[in-house]
C-alpha positions in Angstrom: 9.9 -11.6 -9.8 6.7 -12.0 -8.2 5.0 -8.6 -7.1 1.5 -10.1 -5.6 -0.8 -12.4 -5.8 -4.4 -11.9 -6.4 -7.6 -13.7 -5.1 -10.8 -12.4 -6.6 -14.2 -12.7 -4.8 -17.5 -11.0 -4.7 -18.0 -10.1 -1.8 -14.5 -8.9 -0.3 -15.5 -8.7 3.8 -16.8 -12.1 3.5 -13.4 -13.5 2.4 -11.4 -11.1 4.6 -13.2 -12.4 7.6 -12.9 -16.2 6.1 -8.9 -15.9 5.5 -8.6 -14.4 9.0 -10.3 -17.5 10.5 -8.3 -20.0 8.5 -4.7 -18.5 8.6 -5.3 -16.2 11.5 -4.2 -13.4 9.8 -6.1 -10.3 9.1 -5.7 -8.9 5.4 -5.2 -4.9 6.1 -7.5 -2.6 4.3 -6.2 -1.6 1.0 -8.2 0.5 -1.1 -10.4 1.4 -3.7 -9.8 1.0 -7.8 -11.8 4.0 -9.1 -12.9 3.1 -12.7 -12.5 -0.4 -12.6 -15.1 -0.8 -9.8 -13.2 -3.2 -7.1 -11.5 -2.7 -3.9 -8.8 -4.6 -2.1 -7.8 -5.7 1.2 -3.7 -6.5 1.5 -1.6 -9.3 3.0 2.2 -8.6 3.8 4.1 -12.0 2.3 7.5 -10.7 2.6 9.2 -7.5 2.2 8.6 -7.1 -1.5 5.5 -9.7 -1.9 2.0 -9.5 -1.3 -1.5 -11.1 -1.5 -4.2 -9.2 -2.5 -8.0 -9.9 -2.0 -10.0 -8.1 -4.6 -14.0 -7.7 -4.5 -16.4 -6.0 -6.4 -16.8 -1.9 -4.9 -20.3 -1.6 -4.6 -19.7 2.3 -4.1 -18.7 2.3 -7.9 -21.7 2.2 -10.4 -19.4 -0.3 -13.1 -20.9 -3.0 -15.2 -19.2 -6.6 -14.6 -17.9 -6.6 -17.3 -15.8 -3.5 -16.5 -14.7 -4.4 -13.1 -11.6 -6.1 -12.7 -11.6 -10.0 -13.5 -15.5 -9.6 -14.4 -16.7 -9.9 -10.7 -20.4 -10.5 -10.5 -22.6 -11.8 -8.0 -22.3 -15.4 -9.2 -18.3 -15.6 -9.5 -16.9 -17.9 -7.9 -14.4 -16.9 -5.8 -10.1 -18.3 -6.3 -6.8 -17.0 -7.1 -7.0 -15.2 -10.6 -3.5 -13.8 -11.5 0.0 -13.2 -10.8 1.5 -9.7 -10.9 5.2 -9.8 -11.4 8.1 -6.7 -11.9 11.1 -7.2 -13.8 14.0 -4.9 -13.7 13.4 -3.4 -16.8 11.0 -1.2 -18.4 7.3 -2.6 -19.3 7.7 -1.3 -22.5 10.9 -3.9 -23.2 8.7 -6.1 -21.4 6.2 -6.1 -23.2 8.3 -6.3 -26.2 10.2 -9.6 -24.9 6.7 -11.0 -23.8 5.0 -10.4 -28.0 8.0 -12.3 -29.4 7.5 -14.8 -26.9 3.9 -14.8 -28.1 2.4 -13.3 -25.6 0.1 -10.3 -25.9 0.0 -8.9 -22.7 -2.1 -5.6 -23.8 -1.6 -2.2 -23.0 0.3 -0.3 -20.7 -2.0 1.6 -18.5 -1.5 3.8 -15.1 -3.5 3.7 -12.1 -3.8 4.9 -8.1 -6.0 4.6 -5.1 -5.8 6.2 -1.8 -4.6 4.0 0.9 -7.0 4.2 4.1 -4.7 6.8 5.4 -5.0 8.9 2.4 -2.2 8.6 1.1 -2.3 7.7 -2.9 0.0 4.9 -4.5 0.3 5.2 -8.0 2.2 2.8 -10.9 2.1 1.8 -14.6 1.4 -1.5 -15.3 0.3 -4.0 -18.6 -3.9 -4.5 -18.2 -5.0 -6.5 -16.2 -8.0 -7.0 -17.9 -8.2 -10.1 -20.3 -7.8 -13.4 -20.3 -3.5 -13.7 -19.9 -3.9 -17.5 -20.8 -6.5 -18.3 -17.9 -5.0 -15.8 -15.5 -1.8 -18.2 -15.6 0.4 -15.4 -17.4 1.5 -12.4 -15.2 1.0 -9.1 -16.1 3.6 -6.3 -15.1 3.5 -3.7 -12.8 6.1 -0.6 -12.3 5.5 1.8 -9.0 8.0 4.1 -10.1 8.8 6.4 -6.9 5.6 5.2 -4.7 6.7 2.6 -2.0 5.8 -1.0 -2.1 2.8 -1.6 -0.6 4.4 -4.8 1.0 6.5 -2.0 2.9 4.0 -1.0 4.8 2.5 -4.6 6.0 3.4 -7.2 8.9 4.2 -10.4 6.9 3.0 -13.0 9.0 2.9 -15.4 5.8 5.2 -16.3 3.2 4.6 -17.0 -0.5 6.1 -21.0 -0.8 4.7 -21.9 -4.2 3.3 -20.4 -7.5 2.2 -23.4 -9.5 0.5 -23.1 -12.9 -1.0 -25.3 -14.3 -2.5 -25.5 -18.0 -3.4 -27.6 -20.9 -0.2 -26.8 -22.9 3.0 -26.5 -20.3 5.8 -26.6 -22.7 4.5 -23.2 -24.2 3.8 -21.4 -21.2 7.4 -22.8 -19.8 8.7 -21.3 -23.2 7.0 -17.7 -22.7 8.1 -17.4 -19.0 11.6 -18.4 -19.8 11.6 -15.4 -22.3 10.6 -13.3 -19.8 13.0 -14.6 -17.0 10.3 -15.9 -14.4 11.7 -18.6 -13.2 10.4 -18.8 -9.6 7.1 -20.5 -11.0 6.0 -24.2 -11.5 4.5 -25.5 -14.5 2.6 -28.4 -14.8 -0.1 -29.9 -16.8 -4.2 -29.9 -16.3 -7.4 -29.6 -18.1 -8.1 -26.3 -17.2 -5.8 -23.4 -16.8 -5.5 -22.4 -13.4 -3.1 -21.6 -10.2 -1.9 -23.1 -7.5 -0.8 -21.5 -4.4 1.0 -22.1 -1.4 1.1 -19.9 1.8 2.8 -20.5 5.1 
């Protein structure tokens, strides 16, 4: 199941102020990834579904190539992953996903404070690495802390998830191990993803 989508750019109020122009929505303040030296500004998509705009934290002295998804200066910005939650642990997750031949890393645990102070906090597989082009989700768990979609107005839906990649057949194969079938597949050059919002 799709938890959130993820659009990575370097500089996070420049895209929140350009998705509010194009869609007319406003992405709500998230928070602040200590460690991993991003921040993130939320989208309601649903009650369980979210888009999340990610951007380098300039308040956190983290190399690139610590932050999350590498952010720099130079990168360009676009959808970079998929975050999905299955209803089952991540470590029989990430035990269907190896046999699958996938290696979706370790599991790792994380929090931020919400703007109200509040703290969310959840296990999930890294996010860090390559996941096939950012086409392969990782997994997330938030245990007893609400879904941040919860707590946002969903003004926009999710209406497509499309990757797209050199070699379909094998991603179609690792998905279907891993039950995702909400997703497209279809083939391309480069790995990538497609989405859809309405």
């Amino acid at each position: 199941m799709i938890d959130h989508v993820i659009y990575a750019t370097p500089d996070l109020d420049a895209a929140v102020a350009a998705f509010a122009r194009e869609h007319g929505v406003s992405p709500e303040p998230g928070g602040r990834h200590l460690g991993f030296g991003t921040r993130n500004a939320l989208v309601g998509l649903g009650a369980h579904t979210y888009l999340e705009l990610v951007g380098i934290d300039l308040q956190q002295d983290v190399p690139p190539a610590g932050r999350l998804f590498g952010l720099d200066a130079s990168f360009e910005p676009h959808f970079v992953a998929w975050c999905a939650r299955a209803n089952r642990s991540l470590d029989q997750t990430v035990a269907i996903a190896r046999r699958a031949g996938y290696e979706p890393g370790d599991i790792i645990a994380m929090s931020r404070a919400r703007p109200d102070g509040t703290t969310l906090s959840w296990t999930m597989t890294t996010p860090l690495g390559d996941r096939e082009g950012g086409t392969l989700p990782f997994y997330i768990d938030w245990g007893t802390t609400p879904h941040p979609a919860a707590g946002l107005t969903a003004k926009l839906s999710l209406a497509a998830l499309t990757i797209v990649h050199p070699e379909p057949s094998r991603i179609c194969s690792i998905l279907y191990a891993l039950g995702e079938d909400t997703v497209g597949v279809e083939a391309g050059a480069t790995p990538g993803l497609l989405i859809m919002l309405d």
